[in-house]
Biopython code that builds the backbone (N, CA, C, O; Angstrom):
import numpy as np
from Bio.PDB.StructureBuilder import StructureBuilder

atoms = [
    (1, "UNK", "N", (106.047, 106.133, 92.835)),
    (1, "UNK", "CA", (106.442, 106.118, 94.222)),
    (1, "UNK", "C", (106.243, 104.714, 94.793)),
    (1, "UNK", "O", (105.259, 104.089, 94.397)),
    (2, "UNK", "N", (107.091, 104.132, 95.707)),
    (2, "UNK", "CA", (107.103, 103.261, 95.972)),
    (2, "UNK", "C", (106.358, 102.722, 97.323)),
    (2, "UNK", "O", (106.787, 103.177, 98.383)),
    (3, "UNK", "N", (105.252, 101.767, 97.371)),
    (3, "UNK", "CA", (104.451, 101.841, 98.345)),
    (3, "UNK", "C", (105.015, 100.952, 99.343)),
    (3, "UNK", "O", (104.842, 99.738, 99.237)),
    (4, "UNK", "N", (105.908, 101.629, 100.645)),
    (4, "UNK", "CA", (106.542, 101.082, 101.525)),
    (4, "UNK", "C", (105.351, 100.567, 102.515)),
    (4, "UNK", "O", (104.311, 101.219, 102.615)),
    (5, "UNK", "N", (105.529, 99.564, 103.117)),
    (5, "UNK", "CA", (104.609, 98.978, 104.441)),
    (5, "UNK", "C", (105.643, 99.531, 105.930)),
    (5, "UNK", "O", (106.836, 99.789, 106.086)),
    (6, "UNK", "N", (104.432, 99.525, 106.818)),
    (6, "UNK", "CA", (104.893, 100.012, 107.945)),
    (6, "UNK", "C", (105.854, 99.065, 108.620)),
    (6, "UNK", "O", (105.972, 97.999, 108.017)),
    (7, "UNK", "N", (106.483, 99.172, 109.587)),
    (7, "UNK", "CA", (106.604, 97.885, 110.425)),
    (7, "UNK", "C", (107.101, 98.813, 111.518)),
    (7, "UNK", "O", (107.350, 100.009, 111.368)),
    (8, "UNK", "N", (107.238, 97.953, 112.884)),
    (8, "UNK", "CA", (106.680, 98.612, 114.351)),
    (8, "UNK", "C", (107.942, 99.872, 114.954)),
    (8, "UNK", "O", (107.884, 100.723, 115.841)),
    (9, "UNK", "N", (109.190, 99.409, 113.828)),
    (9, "UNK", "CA", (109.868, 101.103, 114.192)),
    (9, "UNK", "C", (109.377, 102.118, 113.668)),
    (9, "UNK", "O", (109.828, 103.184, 114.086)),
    (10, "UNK", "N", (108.435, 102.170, 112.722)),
    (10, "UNK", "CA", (107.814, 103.288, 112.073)),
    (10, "UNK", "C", (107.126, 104.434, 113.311)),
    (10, "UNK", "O", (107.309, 105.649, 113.387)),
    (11, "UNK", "N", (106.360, 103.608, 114.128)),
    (11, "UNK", "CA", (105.155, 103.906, 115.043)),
    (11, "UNK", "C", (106.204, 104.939, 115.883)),
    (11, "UNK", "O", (107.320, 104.554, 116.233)),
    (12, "UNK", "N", (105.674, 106.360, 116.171)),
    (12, "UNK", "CA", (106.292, 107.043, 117.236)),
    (12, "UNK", "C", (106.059, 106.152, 118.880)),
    (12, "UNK", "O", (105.138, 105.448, 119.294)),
    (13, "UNK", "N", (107.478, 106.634, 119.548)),
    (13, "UNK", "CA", (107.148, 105.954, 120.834)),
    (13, "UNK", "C", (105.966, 106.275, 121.377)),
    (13, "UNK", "O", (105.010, 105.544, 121.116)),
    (14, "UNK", "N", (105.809, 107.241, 122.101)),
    (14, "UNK", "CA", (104.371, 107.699, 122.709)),
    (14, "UNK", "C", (103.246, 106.844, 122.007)),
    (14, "UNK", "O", (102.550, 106.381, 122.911)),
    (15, "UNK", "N", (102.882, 106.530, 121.051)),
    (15, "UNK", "CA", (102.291, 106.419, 120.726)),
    (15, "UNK", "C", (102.290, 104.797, 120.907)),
    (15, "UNK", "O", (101.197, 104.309, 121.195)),
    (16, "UNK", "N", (103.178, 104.086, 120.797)),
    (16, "UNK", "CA", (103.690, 102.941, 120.661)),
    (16, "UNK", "C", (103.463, 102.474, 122.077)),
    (16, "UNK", "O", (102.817, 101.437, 122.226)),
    (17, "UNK", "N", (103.912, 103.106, 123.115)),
    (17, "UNK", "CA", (103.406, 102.724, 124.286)),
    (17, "UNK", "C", (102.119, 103.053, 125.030)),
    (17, "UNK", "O", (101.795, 102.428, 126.040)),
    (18, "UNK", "N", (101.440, 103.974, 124.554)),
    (18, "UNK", "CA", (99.666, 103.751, 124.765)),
    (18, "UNK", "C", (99.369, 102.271, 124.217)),
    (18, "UNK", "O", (98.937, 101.388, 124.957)),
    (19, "UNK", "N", (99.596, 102.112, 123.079)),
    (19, "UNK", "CA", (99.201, 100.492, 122.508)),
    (19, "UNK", "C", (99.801, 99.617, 122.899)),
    (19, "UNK", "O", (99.464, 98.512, 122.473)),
    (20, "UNK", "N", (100.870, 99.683, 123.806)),
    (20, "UNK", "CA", (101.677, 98.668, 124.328)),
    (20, "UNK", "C", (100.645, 98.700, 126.371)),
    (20, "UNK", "O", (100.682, 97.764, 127.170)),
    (21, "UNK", "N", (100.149, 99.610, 126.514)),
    (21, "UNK", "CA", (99.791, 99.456, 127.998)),
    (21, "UNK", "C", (98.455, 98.952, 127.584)),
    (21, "UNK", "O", (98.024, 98.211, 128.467)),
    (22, "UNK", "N", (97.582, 99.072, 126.522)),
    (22, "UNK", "CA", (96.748, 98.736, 126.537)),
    (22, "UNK", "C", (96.823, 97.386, 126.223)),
    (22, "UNK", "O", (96.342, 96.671, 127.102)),
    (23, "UNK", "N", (97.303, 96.762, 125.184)),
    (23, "UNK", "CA", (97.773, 95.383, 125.030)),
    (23, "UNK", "C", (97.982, 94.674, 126.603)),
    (23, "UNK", "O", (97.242, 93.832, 127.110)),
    (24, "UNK", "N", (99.005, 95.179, 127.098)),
    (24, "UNK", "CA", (99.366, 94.565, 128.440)),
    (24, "UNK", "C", (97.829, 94.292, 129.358)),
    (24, "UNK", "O", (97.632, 93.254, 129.990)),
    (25, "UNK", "N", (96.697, 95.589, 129.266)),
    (25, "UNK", "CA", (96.162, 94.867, 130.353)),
    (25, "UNK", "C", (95.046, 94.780, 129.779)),
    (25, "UNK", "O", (94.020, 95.175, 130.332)),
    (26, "UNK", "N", (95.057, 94.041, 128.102)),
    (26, "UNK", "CA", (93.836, 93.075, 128.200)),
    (26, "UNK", "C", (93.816, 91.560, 129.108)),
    (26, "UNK", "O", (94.823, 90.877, 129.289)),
    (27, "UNK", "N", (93.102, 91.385, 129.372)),
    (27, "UNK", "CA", (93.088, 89.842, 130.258)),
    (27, "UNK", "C", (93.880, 88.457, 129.404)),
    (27, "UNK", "O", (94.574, 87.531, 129.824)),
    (28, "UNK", "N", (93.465, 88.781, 128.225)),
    (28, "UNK", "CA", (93.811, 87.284, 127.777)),
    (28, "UNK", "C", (95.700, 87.403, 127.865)),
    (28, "UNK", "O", (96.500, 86.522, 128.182)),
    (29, "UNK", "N", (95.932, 88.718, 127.486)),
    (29, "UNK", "CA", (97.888, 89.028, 127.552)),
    (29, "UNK", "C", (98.175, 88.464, 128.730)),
    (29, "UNK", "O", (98.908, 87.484, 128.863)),
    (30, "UNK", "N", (97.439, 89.241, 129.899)),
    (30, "UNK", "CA", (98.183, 89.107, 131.231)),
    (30, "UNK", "C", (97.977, 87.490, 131.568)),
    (30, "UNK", "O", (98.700, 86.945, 132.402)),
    (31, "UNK", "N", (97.174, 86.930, 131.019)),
    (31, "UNK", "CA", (96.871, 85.193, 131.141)),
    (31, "UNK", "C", (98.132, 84.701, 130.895)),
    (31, "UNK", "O", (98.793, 84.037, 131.693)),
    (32, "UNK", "N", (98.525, 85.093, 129.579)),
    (32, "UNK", "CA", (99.546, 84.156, 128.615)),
    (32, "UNK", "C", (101.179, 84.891, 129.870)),
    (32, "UNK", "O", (102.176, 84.212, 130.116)),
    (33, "UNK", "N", (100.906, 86.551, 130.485)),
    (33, "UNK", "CA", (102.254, 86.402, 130.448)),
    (33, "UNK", "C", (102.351, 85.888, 132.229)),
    (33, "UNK", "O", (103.228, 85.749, 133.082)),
    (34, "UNK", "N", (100.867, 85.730, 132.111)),
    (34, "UNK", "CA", (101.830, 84.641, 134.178)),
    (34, "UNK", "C", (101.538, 83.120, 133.579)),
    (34, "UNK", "O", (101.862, 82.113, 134.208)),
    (35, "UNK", "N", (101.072, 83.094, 132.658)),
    (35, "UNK", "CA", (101.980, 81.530, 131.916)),
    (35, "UNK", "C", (102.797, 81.385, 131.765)),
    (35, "UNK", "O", (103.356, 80.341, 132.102)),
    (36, "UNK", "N", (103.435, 82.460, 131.092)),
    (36, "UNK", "CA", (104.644, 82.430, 130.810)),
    (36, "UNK", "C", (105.828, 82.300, 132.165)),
    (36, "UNK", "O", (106.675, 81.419, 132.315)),
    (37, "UNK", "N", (105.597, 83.283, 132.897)),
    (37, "UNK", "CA", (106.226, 83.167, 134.372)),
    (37, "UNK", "C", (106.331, 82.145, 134.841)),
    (37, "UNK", "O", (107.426, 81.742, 135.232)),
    (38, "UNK", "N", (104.777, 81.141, 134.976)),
    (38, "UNK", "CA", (104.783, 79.998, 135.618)),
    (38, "UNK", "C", (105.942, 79.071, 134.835)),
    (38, "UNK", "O", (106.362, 78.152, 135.537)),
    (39, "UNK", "N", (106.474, 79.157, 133.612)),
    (39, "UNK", "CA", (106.436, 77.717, 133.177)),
    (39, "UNK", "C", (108.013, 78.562, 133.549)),
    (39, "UNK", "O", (108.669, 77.883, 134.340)),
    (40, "UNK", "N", (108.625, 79.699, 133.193)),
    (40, "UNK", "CA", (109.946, 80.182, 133.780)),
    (40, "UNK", "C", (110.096, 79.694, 135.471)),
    (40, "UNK", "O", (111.041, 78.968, 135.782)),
    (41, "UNK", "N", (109.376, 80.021, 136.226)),
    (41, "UNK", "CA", (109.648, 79.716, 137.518)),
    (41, "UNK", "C", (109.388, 77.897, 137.832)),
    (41, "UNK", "O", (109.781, 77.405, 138.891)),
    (42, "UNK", "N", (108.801, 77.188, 136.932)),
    (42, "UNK", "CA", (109.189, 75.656, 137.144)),
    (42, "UNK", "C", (110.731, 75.021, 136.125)),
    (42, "UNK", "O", (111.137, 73.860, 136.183)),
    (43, "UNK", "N", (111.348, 76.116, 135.277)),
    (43, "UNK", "CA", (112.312, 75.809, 134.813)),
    (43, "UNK", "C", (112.218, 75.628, 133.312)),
    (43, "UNK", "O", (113.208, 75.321, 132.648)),
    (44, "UNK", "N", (111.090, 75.809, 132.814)),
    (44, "UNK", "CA", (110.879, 75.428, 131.502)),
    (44, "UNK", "C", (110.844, 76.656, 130.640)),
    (44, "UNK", "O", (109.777, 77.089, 130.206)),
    (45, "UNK", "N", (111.985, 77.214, 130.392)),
    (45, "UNK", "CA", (112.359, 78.631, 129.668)),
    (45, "UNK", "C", (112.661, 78.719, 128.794)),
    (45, "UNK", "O", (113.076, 79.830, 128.464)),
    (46, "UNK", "N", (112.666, 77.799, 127.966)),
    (46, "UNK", "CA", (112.343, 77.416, 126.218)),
    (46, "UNK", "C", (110.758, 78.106, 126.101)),
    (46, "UNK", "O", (110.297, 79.192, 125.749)),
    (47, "UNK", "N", (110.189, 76.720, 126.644)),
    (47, "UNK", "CA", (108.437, 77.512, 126.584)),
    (47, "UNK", "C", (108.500, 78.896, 127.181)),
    (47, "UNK", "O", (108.031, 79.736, 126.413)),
    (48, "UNK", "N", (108.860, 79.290, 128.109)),
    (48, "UNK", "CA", (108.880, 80.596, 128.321)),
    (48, "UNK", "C", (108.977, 81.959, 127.806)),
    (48, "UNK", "O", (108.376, 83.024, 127.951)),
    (49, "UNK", "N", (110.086, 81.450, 127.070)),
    (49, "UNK", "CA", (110.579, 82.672, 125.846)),
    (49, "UNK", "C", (109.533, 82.164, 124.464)),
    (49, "UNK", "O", (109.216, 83.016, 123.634)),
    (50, "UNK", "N", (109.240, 81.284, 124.377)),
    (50, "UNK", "CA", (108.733, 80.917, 122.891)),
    (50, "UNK", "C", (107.095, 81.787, 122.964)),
    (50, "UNK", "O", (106.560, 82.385, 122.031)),
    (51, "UNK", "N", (106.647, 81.640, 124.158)),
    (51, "UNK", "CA", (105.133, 82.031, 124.449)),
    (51, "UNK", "C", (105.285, 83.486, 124.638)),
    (51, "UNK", "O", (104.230, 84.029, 124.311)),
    (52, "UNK", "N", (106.312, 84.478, 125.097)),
    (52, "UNK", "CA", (106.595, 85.642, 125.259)),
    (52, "UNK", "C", (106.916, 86.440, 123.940)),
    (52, "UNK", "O", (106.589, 87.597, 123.677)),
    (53, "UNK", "N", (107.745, 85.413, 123.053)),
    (53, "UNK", "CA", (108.395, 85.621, 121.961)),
    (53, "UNK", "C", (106.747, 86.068, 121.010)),
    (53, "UNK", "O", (106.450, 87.166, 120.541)),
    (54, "UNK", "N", (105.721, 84.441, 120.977)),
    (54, "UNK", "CA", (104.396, 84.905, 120.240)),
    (54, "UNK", "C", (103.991, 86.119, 120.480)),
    (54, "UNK", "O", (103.578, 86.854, 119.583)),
    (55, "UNK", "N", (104.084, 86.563, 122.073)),
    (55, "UNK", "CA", (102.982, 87.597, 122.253)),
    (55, "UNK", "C", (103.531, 89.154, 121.876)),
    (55, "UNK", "O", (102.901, 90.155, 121.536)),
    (56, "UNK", "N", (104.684, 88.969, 122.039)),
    (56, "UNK", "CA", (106.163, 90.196, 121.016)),
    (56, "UNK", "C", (104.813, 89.985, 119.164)),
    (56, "UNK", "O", (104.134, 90.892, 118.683)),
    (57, "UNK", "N", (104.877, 89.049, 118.832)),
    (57, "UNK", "CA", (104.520, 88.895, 117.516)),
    (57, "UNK", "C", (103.305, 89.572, 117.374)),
    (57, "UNK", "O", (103.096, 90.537, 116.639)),
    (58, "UNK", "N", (102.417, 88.938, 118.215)),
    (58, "UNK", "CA", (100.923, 89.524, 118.354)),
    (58, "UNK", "C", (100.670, 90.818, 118.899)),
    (58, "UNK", "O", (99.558, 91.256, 118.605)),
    (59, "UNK", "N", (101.534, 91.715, 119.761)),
    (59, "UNK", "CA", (101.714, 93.113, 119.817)),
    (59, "UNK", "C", (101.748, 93.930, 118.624)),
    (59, "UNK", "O", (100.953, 94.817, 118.313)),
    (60, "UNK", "N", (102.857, 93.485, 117.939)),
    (60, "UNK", "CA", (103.251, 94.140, 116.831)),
    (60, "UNK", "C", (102.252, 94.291, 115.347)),
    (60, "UNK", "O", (102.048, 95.181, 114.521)),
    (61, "UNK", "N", (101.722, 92.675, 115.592)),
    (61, "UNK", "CA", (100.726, 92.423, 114.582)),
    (61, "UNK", "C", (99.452, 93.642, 114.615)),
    (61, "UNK", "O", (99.118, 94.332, 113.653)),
    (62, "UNK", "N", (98.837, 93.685, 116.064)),
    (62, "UNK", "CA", (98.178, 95.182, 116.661)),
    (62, "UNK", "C", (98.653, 96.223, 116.500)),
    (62, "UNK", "O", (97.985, 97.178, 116.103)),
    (63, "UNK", "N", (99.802, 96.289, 116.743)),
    (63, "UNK", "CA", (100.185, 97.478, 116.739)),
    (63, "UNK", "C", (100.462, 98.030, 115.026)),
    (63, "UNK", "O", (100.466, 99.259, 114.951)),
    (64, "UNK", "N", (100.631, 97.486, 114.021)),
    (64, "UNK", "CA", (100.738, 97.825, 112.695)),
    (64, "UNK", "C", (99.351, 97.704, 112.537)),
    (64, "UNK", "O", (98.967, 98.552, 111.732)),
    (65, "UNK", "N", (98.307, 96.911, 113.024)),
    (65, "UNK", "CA", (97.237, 96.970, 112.213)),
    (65, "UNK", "C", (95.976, 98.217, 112.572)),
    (65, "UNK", "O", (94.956, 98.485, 111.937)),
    (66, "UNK", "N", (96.576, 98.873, 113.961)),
    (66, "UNK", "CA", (96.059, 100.618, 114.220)),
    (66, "UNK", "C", (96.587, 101.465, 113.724)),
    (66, "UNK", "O", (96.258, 102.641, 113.877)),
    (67, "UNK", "N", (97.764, 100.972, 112.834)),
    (67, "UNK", "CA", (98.394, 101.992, 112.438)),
    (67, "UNK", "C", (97.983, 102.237, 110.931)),
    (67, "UNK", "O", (97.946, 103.315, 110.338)),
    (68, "UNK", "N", (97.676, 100.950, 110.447)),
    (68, "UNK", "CA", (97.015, 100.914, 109.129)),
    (68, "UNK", "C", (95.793, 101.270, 108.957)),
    (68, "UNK", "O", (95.687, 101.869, 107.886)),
    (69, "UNK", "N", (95.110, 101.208, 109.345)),
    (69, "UNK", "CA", (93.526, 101.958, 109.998)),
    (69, "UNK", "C", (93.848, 103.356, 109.999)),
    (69, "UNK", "O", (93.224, 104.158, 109.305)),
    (70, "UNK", "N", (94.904, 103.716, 110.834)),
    (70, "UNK", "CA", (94.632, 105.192, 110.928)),
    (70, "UNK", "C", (94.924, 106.330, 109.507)),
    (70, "UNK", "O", (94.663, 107.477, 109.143)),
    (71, "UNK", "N", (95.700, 104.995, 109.022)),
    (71, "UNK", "CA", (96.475, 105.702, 107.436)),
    (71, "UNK", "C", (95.068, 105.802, 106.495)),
    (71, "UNK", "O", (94.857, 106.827, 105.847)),
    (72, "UNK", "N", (94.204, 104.760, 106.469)),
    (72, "UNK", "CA", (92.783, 104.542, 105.971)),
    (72, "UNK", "C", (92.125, 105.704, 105.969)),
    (72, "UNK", "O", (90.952, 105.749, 105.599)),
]
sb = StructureBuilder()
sb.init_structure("model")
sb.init_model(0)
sb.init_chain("A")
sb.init_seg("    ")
for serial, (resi, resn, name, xyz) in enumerate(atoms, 1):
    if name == "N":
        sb.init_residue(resn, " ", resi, " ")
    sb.init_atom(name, np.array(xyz, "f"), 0.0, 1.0, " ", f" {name:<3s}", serial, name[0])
structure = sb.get_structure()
């Protein structure tokens, strides 16, 4: 049998968005995403999307790695 890895369409929604609200209101997220805002609302929306884009990465990275735990 072939040992498939998860990746973040696997995760049921419900479930996907408990770990997505909790993500949102650790402090250091909500830091990065009114950084992110700030540097959108002075015009700089390269950095904007690139720093939004990481934290897309670092969700997901969480979010597969509770999911791998729970398979444990």
């Amino acid at each position: 049998m072939e040992n498939k890895r998860l990746n973040i369409n696997d995760i049921p929604y419900k479930l996907k968005s408990v770990i997505r609200e909790r993500f949102e209101s650790d402090p250091r997220v909500r830091l990065e995403r009114v950084k992110a805002q700030e540097l959108c609302n002075r015009g700089n929306l390269d950095e904007a999307l690139m720093m939004n884009k990481k934290m897309e990465e670092v969700f997901c990275q969480v979010a597969l790695s509770y999911m791998e735990e729970a398979e444990k």
